[in-house]
C-alpha positions as CSV (number, residue, x, y, z in Angstrom):
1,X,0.0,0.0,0.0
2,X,2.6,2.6,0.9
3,X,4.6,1.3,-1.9
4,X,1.8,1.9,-4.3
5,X,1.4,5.8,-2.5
6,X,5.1,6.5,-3.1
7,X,5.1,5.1,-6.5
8,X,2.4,7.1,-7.5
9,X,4.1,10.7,-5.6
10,X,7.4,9.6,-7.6
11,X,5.4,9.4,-11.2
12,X,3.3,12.0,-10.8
13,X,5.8,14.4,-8.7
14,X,5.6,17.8,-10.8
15,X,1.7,17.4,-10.4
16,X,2.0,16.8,-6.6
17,X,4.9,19.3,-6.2
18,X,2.7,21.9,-7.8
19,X,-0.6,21.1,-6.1
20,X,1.1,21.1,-2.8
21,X,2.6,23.9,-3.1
22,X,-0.4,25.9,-4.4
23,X,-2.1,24.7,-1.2
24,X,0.5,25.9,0.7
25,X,0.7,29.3,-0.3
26,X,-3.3,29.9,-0.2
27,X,-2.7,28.3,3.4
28,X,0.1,30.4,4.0
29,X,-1.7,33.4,2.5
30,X,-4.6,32.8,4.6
31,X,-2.3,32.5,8.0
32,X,-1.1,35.9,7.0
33,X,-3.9,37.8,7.0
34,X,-5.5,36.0,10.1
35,X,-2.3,37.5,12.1
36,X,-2.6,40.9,10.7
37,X,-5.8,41.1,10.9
38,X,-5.7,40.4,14.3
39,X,-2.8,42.9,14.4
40,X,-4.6,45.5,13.2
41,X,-7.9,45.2,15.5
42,X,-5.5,44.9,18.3
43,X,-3.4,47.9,17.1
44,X,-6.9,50.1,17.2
45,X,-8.1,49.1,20.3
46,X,-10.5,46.4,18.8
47,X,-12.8,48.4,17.4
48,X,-12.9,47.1,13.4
């Protein structure tokens, strides 16, 4: 079974390196602006 998995990440790597990494940055992009939102409302008291 994990054979199969790796066999599958190693012949289709470009497609899995792209996907992932696409994921990442929208995940990465949406940390971002969690933290300076939260920044932000704490930088004016709260009030948004």
């Amino acid at each position: 079974m994990a054979g199969d998995i790796l066999y599958f990440l190693h012949r289709h790597f470009r497609a899995v390196f792209l996907i992932g990494a696409t994921v990442g940055v929208m995940a990465l992009g949406l940390i971002v602006r969690g933290v300076l939102a939260l920044l932000f409302s704490a930088s004016t008291g709260g009030a948004v």
